[in-house]
ChimeraX commands (.cxc) that place a marker at each C-alpha (Angstrom):
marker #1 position 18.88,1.40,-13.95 radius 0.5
marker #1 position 16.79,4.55,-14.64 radius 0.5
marker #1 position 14.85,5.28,-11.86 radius 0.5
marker #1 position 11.45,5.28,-13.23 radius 0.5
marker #1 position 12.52,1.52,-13.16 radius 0.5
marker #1 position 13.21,0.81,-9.71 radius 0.5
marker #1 position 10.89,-0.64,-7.64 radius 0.5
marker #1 position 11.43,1.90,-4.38 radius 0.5
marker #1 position 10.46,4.79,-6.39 radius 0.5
marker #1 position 7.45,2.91,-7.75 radius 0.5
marker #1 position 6.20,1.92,-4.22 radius 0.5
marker #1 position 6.76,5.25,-3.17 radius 0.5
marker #1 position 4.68,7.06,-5.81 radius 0.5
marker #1 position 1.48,4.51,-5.45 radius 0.5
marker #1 position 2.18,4.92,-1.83 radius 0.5
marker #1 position 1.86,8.97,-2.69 radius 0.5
marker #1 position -1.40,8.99,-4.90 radius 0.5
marker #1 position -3.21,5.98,-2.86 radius 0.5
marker #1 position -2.37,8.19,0.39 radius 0.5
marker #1 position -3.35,11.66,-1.18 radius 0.5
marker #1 position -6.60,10.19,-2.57 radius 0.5
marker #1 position -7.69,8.72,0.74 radius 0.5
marker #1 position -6.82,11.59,3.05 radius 0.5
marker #1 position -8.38,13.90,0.76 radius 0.5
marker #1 position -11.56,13.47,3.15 radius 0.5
marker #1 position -11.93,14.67,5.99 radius 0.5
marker #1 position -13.22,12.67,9.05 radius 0.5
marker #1 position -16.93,13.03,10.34 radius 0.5
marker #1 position -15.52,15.17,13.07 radius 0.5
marker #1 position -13.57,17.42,11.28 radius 0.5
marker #1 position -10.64,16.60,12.67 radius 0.5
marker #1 position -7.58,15.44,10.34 radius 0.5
marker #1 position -6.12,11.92,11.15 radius 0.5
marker #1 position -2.75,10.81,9.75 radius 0.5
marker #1 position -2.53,8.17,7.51 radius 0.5
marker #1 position -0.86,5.67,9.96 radius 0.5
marker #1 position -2.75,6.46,13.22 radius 0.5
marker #1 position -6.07,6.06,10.75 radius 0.5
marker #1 position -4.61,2.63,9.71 radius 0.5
marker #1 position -3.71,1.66,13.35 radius 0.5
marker #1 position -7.62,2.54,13.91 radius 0.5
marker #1 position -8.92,0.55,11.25 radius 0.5
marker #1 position -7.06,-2.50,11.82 radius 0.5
marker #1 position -8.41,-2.53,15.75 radius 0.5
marker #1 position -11.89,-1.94,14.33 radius 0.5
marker #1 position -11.07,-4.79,12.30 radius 0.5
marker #1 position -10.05,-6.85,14.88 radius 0.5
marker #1 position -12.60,-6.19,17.37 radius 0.5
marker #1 position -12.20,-9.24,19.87 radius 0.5
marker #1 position -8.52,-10.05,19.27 radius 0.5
marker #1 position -6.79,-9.12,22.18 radius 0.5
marker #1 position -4.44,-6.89,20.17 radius 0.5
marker #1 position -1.90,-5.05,22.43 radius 0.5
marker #1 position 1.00,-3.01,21.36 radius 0.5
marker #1 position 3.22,-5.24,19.96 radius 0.5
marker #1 position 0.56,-6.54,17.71 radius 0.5
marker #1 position 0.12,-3.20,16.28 radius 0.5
marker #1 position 3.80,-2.98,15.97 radius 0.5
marker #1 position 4.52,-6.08,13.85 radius 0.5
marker #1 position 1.59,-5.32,11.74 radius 0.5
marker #1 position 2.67,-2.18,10.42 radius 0.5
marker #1 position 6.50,-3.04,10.66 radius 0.5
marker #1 position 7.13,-0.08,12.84 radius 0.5
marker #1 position 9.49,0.02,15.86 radius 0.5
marker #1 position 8.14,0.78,19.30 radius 0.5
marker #1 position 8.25,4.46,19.85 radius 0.5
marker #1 position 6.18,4.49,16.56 radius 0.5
marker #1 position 3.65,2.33,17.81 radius 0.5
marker #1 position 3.23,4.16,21.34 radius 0.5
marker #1 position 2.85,7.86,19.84 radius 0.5
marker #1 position 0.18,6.74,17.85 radius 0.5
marker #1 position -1.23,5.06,20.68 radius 0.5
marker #1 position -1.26,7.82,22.74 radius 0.5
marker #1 position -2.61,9.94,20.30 radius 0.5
marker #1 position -5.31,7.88,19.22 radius 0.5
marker #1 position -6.15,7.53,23.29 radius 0.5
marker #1 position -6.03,11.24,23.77 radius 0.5
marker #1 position -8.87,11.70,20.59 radius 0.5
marker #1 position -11.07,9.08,22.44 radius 0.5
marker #1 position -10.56,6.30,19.74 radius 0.5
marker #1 position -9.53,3.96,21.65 radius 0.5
marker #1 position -9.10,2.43,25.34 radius 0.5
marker #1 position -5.97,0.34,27.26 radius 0.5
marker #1 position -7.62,-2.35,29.46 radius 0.5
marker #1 position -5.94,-5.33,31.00 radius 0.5
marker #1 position -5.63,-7.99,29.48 radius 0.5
marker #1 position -8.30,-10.31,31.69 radius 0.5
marker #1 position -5.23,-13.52,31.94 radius 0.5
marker #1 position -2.43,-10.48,32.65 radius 0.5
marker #1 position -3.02,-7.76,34.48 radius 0.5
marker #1 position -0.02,-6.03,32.82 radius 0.5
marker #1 position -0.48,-7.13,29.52 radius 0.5
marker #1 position -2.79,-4.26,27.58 radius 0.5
marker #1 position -4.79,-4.65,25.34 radius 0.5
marker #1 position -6.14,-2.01,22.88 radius 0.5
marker #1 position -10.16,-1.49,22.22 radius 0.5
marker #1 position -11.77,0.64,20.27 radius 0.5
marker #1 position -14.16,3.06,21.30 radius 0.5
marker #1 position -17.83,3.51,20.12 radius 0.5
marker #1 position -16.33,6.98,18.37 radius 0.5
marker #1 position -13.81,5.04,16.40 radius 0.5
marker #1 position -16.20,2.26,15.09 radius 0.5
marker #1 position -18.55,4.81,14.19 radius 0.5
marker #1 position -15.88,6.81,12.01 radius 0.5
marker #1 position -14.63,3.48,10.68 radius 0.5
marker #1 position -18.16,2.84,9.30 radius 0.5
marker #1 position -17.55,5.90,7.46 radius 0.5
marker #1 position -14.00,5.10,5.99 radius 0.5
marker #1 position -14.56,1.84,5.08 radius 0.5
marker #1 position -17.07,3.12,2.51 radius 0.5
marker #1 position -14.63,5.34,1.15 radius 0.5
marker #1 position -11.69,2.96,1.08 radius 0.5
marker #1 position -13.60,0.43,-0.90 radius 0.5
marker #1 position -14.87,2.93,-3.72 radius 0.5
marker #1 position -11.19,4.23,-3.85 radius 0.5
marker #1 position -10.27,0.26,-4.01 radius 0.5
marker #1 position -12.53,-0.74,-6.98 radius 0.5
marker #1 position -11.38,2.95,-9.03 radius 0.5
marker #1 position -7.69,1.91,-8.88 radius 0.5
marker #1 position -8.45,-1.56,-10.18 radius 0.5
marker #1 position -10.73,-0.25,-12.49 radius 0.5
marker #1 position -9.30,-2.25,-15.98 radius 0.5
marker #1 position -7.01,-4.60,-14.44 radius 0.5
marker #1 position -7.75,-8.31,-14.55 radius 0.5
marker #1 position -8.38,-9.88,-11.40 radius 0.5
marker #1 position -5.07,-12.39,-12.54 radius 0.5
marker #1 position -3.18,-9.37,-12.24 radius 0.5
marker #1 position -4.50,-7.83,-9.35 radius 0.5
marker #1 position -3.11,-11.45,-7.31 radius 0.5
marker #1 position -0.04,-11.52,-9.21 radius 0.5
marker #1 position 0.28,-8.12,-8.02 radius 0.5
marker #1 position -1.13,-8.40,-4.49 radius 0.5
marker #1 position 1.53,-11.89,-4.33 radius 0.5
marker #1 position 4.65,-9.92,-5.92 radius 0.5
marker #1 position 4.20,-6.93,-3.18 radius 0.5
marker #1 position 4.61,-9.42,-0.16 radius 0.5
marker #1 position 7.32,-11.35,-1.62 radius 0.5
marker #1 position 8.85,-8.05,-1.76 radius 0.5
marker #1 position 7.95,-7.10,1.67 radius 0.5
marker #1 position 8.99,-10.47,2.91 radius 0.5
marker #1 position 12.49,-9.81,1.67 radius 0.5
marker #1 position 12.94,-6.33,2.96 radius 0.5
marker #1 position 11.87,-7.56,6.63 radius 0.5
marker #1 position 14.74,-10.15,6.73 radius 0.5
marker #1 position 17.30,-6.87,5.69 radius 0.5
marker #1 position 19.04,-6.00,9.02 radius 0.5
marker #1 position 17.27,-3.00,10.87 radius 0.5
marker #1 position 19.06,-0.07,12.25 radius 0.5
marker #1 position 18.72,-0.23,16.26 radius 0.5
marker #1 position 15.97,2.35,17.60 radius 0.5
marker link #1:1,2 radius 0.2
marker link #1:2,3 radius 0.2
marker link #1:3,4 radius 0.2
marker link #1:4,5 radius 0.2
marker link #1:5,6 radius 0.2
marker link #1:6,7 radius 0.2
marker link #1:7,8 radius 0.2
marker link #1:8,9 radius 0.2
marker link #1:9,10 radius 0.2
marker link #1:10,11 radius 0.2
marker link #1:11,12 radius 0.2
marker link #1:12,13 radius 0.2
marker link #1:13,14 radius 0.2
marker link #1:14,15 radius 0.2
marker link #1:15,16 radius 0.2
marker link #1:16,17 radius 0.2
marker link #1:17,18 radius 0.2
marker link #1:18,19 radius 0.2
marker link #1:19,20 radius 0.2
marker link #1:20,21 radius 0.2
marker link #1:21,22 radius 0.2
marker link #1:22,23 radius 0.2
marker link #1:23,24 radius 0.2
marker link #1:24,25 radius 0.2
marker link #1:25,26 radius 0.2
marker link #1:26,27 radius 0.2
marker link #1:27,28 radius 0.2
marker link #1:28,29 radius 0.2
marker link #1:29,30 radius 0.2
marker link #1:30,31 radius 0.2
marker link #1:31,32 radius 0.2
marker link #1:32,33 radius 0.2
marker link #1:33,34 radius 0.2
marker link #1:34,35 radius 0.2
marker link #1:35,36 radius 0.2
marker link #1:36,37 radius 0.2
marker link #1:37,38 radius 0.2
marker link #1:38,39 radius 0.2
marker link #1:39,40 radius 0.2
marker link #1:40,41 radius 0.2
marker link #1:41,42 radius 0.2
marker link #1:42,43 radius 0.2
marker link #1:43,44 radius 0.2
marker link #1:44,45 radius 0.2
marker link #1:45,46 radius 0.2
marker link #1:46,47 radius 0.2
marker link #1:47,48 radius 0.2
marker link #1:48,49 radius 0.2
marker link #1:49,50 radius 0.2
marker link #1:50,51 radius 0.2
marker link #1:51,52 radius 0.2
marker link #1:52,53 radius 0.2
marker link #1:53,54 radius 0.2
marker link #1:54,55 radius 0.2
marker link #1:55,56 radius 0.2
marker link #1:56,57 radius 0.2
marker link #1:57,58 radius 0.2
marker link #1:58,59 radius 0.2
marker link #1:59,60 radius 0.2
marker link #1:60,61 radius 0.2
marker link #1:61,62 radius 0.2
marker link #1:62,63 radius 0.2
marker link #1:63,64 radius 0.2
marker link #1:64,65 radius 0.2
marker link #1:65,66 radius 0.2
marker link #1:66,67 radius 0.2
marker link #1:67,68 radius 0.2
marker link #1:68,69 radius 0.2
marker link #1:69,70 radius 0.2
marker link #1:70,71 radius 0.2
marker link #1:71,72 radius 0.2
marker link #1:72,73 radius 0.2
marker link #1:73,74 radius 0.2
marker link #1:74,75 radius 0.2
marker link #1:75,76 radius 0.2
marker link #1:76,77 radius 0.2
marker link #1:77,78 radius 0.2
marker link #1:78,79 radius 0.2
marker link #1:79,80 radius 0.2
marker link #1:80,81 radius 0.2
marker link #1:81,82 radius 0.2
marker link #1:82,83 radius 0.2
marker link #1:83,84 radius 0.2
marker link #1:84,85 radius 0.2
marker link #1:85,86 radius 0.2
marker link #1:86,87 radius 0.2
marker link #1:87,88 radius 0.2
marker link #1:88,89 radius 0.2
marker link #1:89,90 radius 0.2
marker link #1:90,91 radius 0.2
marker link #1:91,92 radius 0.2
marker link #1:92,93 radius 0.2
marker link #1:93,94 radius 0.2
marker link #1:94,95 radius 0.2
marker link #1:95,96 radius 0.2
marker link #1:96,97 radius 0.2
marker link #1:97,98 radius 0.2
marker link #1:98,99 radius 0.2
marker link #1:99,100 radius 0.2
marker link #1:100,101 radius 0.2
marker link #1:101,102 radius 0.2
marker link #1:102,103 radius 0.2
marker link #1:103,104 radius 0.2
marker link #1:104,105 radius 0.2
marker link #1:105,106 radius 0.2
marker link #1:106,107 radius 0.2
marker link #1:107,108 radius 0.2
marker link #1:108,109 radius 0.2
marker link #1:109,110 radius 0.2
marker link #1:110,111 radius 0.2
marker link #1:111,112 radius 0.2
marker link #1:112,113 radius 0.2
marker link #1:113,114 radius 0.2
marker link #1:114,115 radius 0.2
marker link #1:115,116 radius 0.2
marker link #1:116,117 radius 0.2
marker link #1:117,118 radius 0.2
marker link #1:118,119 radius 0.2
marker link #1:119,120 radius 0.2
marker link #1:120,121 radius 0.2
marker link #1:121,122 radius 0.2
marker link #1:122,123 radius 0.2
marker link #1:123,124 radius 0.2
marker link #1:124,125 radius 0.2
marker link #1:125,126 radius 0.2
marker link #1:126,127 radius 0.2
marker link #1:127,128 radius 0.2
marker link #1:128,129 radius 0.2
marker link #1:129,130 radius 0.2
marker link #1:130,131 radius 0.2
marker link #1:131,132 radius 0.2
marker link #1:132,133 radius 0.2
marker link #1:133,134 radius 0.2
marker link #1:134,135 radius 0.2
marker link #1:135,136 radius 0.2
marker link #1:136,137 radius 0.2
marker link #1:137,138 radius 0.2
marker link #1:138,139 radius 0.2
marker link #1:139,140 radius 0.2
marker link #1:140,141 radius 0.2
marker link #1:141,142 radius 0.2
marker link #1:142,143 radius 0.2
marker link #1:143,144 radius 0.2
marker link #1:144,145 radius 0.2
marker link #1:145,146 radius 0.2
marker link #1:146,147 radius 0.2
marker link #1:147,148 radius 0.2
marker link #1:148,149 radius 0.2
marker link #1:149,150 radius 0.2
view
């Protein structure tokens, strides 16, 4: 199969221009996020209320542990977000975002959607699902592949 063909290298370029596009502006601040650790952010801001801790984040975004915890740490050190105990579990923490973070994810949002509607620009709303459907079938079947131990 030519690669142009296979669905990896597919993924991989939308996963490319969809990136590029979005990261192409800068925060409020001025200071550059990466991709994931603006992701992690959203989804909190999101999910403002859920009692989201690490492993939340973890199974979310399918990434192992040590992921999750340097972008954790990062996002704590640039004031996005806060560890507080869980109020049933003392050890159990669970991650809040901070007034900063909201505010910024205001400002993204707005972005994200008018980057959303452009790259569906033409496409039937049929196709969009069947697309949308296809992509976590295809997800589903790579997270039941065996993982490599951290």
């Amino acid at each position: 199969m030519e690669s142009e063909h296979l669905i990896g290298y597919t993924i991989r370029a939308l996963s490319n221009l969809f990136r590029r596009q979005l990261m192409s502006h800068q925060p409020p601040d001025g200071k550059p996020c990466s991709e994931t650790a603006g992701m992690i952010m959203g989804y909190l801001c999101e999910h403002v209320g859920d009692q989201l801790c690490q492993h939340d984040i973890e199974q979310v975004f399918c990434i192992r542990r040590s992921t999750a915890s340097r972008f954790l740490i990062a996002l704590e050190k640039e004031e996005m977000i806060e560890r507080v105990s869980a109020p049933n579990d003392a050890r159990r923490k669970i991650i809040v975002p901070t007034e900063k973070a909201l505010a910024i994810h205001a400002q993204f949002i707005a972005q994200r959607d008018a980057l959303e509607a452009q790259i569906i620009r033409g496409i039937p709303r049929e196709e969009v699902e069947a697309f949308l459907a296809t992509a976590k079938k295809i997800q589903a079947n790579l997270a039941e592949l065996p993982q490599q131990k951290e």
